[in-house]
C-alpha positions in Angstrom: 159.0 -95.8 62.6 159.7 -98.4 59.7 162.4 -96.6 57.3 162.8 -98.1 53.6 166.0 -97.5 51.7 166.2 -97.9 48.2 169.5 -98.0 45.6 170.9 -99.2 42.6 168.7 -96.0 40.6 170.7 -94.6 37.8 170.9 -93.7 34.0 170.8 -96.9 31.7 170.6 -96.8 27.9 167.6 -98.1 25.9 167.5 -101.8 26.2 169.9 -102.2 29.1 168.9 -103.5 32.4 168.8 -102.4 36.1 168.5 -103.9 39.3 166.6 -101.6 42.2 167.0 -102.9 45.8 165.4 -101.9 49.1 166.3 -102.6 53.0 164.4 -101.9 55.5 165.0 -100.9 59.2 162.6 -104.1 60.6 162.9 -107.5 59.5 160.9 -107.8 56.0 159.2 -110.9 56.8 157.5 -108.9 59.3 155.2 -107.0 56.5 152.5 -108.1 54.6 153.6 -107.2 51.1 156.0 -105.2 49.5 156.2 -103.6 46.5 157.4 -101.1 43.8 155.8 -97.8 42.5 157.1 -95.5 40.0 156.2 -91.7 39.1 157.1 -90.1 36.4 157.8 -86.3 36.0 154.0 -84.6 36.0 151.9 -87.9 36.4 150.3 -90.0 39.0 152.4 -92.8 41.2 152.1 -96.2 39.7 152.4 -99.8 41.1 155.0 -101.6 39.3 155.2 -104.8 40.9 154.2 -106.2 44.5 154.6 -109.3 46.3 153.0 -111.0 49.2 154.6 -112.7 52.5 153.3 -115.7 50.8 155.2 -115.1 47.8 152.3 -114.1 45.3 153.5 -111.8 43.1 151.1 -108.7 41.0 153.0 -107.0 38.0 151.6 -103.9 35.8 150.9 -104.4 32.4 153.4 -102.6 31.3 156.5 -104.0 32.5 154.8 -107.4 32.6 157.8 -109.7 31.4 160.3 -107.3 31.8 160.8 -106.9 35.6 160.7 -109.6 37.9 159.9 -108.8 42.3 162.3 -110.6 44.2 163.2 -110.7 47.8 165.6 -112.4 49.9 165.1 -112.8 53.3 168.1 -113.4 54.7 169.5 -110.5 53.8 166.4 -108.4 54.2 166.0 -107.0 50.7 163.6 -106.6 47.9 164.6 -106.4 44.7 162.9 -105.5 41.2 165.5 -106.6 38.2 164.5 -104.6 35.1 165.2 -105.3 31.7 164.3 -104.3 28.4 163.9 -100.7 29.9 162.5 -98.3 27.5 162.6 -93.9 28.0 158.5 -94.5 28.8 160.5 -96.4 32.1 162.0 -93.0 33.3 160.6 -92.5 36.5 161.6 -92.3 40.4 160.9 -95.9 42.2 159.8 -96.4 45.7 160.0 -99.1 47.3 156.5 -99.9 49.5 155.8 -101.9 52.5 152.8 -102.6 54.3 152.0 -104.0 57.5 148.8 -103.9 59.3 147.0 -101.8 57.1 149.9 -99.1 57.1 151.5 -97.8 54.0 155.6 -97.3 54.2 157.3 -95.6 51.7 161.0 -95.2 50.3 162.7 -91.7 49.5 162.9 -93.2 46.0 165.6 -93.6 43.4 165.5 -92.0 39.8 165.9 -94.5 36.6 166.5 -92.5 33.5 166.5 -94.3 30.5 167.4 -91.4 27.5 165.5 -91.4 24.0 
């Protein structure tokens, strides 16, 4: 059983900036791509960001230019930085992994951004 942990969630004025991370309980490398997903109170879950073993990254058009997917393997993290972060970011963030087909999923971590 893969387990993903995500912090760094929190309440951040418009404008500000916020930087999400996720562990994982097996080494990252060992996944196929990880990503970011976010789900907002009432609507659907939405990629935000993902990136490949390889290093190929995929961004939504609506935080293109304003996040960036990192991860670092030596310490077994990903990371999305976030900046420019508007109310329409308010949402919870999971943090995704996939490995042979298999989706893995975070508990999340809420980013409020107040109007």
């Amino acid at each position: 059983q893969v387990q993903l942990v995500e912090s760094g969630g929190g309440l951040v004025q418009a404008g500000g900036s916020l930087t999400l991370s996720c562990t994982a309980s097996r080494n990252i490398f060992a996944f196929d791509r990880l990503g970011w997903y976010r789900q907002a109170p009432g609507k659907q879950r939405d990629l935000v960001a993902t990136i490949t073993r390889g290093g190929r990254t995929t961004y939504a058009d609506f935080v293109k230019d304003r996040f960036i997917i990192t991860r670092d393997w030596d310490q077994g993290t990903l990371f999305l930085q976030m900046t420019t972060l508007t109310p329409e970011d308010t949402a919870v963030y999971y943090c995704n992994a996939v490995g042979n087909n298999i989706f893995y999923w975070g508990q999340g971590t809420q980013v409020t951004v107040p109007s």
